[in-house]
N, C-alpha and C positions, 0 to 999 in steps of 0.2 A: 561450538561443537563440531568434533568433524566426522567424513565420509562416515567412518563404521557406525557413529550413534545415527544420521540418517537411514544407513541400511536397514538399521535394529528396529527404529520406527515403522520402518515400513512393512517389515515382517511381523512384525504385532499388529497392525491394521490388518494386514492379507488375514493371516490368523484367525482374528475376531471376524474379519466379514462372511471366512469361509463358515464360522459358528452361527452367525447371525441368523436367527430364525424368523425374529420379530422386528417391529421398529424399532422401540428403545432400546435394541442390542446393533441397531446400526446409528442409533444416536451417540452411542458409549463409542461406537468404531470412526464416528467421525472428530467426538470431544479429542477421543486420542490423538486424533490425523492432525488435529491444528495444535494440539499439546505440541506435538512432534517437530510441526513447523516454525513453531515460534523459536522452541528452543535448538532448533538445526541453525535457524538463519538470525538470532541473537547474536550481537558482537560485543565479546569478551573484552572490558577496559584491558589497557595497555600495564604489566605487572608494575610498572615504575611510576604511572599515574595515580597521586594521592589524590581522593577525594574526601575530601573533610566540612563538616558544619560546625562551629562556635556559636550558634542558634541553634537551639533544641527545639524548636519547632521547625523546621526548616528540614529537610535532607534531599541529597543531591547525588544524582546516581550517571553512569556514564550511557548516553544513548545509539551511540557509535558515531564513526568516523565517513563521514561524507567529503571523499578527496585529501582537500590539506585542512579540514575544517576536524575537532571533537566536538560531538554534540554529547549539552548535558539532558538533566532536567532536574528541576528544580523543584519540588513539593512542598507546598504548606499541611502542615500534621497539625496544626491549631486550631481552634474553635473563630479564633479573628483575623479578617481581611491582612494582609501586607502590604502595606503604602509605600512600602521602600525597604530592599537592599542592595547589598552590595559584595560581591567577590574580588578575593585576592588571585589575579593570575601569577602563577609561581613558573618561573624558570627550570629548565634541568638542572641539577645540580644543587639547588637551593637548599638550607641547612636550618635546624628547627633547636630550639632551645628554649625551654619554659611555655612548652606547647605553641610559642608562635614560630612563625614564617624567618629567617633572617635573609633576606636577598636587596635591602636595602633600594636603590633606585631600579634594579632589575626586574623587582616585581614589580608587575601590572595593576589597575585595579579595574573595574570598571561596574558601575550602577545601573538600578532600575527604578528611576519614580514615580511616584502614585499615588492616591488621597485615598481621605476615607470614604469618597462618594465612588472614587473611581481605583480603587483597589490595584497594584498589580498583580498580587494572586489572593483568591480566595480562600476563605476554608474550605481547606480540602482539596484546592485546585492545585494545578501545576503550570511552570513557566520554562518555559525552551531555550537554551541558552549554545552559542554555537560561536569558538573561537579557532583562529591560524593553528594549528597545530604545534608551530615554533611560538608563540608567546604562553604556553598552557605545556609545554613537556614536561615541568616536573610536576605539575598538576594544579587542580583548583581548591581555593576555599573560602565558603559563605563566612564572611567577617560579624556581619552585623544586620540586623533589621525592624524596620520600626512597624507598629500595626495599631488597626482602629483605634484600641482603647487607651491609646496614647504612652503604651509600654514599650519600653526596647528590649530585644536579648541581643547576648553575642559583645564583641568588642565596644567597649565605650567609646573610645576616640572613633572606632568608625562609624557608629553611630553617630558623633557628633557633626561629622562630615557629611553625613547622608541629609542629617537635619540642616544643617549649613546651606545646600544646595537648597534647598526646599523652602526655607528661609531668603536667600538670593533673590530668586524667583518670583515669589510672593511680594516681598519689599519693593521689589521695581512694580511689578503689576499694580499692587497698591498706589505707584505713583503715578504712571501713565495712562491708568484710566479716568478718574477724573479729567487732566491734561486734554487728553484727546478728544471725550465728550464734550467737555466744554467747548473747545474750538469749535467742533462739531456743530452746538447748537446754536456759536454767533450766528445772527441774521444779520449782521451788517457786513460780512466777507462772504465773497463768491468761492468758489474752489478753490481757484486759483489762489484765494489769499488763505485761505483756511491752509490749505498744504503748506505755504510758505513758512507760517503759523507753525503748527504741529512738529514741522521739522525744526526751526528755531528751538522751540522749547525741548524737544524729546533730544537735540544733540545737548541743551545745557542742563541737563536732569541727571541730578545725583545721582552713582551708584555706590554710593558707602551705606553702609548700614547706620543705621543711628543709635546712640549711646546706648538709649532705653532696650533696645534690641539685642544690642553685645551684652550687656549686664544681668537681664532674663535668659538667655542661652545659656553664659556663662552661673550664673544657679543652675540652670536645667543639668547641667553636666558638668557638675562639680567637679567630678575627680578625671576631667582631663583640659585641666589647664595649661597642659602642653599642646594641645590643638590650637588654643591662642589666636596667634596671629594669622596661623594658615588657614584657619577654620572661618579669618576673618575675608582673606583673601579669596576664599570659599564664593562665600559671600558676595562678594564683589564682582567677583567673574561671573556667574550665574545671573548677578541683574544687570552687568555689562550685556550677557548672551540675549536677556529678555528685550535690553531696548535696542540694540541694534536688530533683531528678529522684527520688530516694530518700524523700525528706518530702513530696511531690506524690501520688505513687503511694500511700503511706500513707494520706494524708485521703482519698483516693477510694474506699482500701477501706471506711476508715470513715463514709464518706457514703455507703457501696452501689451508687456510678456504677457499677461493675464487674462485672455477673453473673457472670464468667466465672473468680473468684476468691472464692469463698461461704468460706473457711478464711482466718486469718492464715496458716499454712502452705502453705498454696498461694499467699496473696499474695507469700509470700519467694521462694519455689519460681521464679515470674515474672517478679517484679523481679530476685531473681541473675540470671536470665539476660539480660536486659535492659540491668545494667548488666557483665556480662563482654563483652557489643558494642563499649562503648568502651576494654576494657581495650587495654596496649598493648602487644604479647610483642616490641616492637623496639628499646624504650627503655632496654635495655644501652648504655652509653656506652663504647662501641667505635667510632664511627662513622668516617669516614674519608673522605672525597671521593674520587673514583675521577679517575685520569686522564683526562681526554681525550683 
C-alpha cells in the first residue's frame, strides 16, 4: 500500500477519536489503527511471482522479501497433520504446459520431513519457508504431500520421492541400531574396542534398499514407475546421509569437539536420539490417495 492509503488511515482514526465518547468507540478507533497498519506495511508479492498448490489442502501465500531472501508461508487447511512436503523452485522465465512446471534441471526442488508423531505442519498450522531470491524468480509451487492418515495429494512422482527419502532414512536407522546397541552392550570390549567395533561394521553396512522394500513402494505408487531407478537412488542417498551422520558424530567424539558427551555412552545415549528424528513411524505401505 502506499503513502496516500497511509494518509487515509490516519485521518479515519483522527476522525473517529475526535468522535469518541466512550470506550468501545476508542476500541473500534484502535481495531482501525492496526487494520491500517498491517495493511500499510503488507508487502505486495512480486506481479511475475506464481504461487501455486497441486495440494488442495495446502496453500502458500507470499510473506515478503527480507533482503535477497522471498519469504513464504505455508498452511495446512486439513483436518490431518503433514509428515511431508515438498516444493518446486521455478526459475524466471520458466514455461508451463498441462498445468505442470517445464524448466527441466533449472528447477529447484527442495523438502520438508516429518512423521506422524512429529508432524511438520498441523491442522491448521502453518510453516515458514524462506528462499535466494534468484533460485524462486519465476516463483514457487507445493508439488506434493503426504499426512497422518497415510494419504497423499498433489503430484504422484513427487510424492513418491518424498516417500523415498523417508524410506532412506528409516532402512538405515532400522540397520544401525541394533549394530550399535549391540556393540554397546559387549562386556568383553572396553571403549576403545567397542568404537573400533561400531566403525568397522557401520563403514561395511548396506545402503541399498532391499528387494521387499523396492516391490511394496513400487505397488504403493503404482502409476509412477518412472520414479524407478531415481526414487531408488533416493533411497540410497538418504541412508548413505543416515550412516555417515552416525560415523561423523563418532570422530567428533573422538577428537573431543563435543564437551557435552565426555562417555562413549552418553555419545550413543545422543546420537539415538538424534537419529530417531529422522526415523519414519508412516512408512507402512498402506498408503492410498484420498479423494478429492
Amino acid at each position: 500500500m502506499g503513502f496516500g492509503f497511509r494518509i487515509a488511515c490516519l485521518i479515519i482514526v483522527v476522525s473517529r477519536a475526535r468522535s469518541a465518547s466512550i470506550m468501545s468507540d476508542m476500541k473500534a478507533v484502535v481495531a482501525v489503527f492496526f487494520l491500517c497498519l498491517t495493511s500499510a506495511w503488507a508487502q505486495d508479492a512480486p506481479s511475475n511471482l506464481m504461487m501455486e498448490s497441486s495440494v488442495p489442502s495446502i496453500q502458500i501465500t507470499f510473506a515478503g522479501q527480507d533482503s535477497a531472501y522471498y519469504k513464504f508461508s505455508v498452511k495446512n487447511v486439513s483436518d490431518h497433520g503433514i509428515t511431508a512436503f515438498n516444493v518446486s523452485l521455478l526459475p524466471a522465465g520458466f514455461q508451463k504446459a498441462a498445468g505442470k512446471q517445464k524448466c527441466g534441471s533449472r528447477c529447484g526442488e527442495t523438502g520438508e520431513l516429518g512423521t506422524k508423531s512429529r508432524p511438520v505442519i498441523a491442522p491448521g498450522g502453518t510453516f515458514p519457508l524462506s528462499y535466494p531470491v534468484n533460485t524462486v524468480a519465476g516463483g514457487v509451487m507445493v508439488e506434493a504431500a503426504l499426512f497422518d492418515d497415510d494419504t497423499f495429494q498433489g503430484d504422484e512422482r513427487a510424492a513418491a520421492r518424498l516417500m523415498a527419502q523417508k524410506i532412506g532414512f528409516q532402512v538405515e536407522h532400522d540397520r544401525i541400531l541394533p549394530i550399535v546397541s549391540r556393540v554397546m552392550s559387549e562386556s568383553r570390549l572396553d571403549d576403545p574396542g567397542k568404537i573400533v567395533q561400531i566403525r568397522q561394521e557401520l563403514e561395511a553396512l548396506s545402503v541399498e534398499p532391499d528387494p521387499v522394500t523396492i516391490q511394496n513402494f513400487q505397488q504403493r505408487f503404482s502409476n509412477s514407475s518412472d520414479c524407478g531407478d531415481s526414487c531408488t537412488q533416493i533411497m540410497q542417498s538418504t541412508a548413505t546421509s543416515e550412516k555417515q551422520l552416525v560415523l561423523t558424530k563418532l570422530e567428533q567424539f573422538l577428537s573431543g569437539d563435543d564437551p557435552k558427551e565426555p562417555s562413549l555412552a552418553k555419545w550413543w545415549e545422543e546420537t539415538s536420539k538424534n537419529i530417531i528424528v529422522y526415523g519414519c513411524d508412516d512408512c507402512a505401505f498402506t498408503s492410498r490417495k484420498p479423494a478429492i
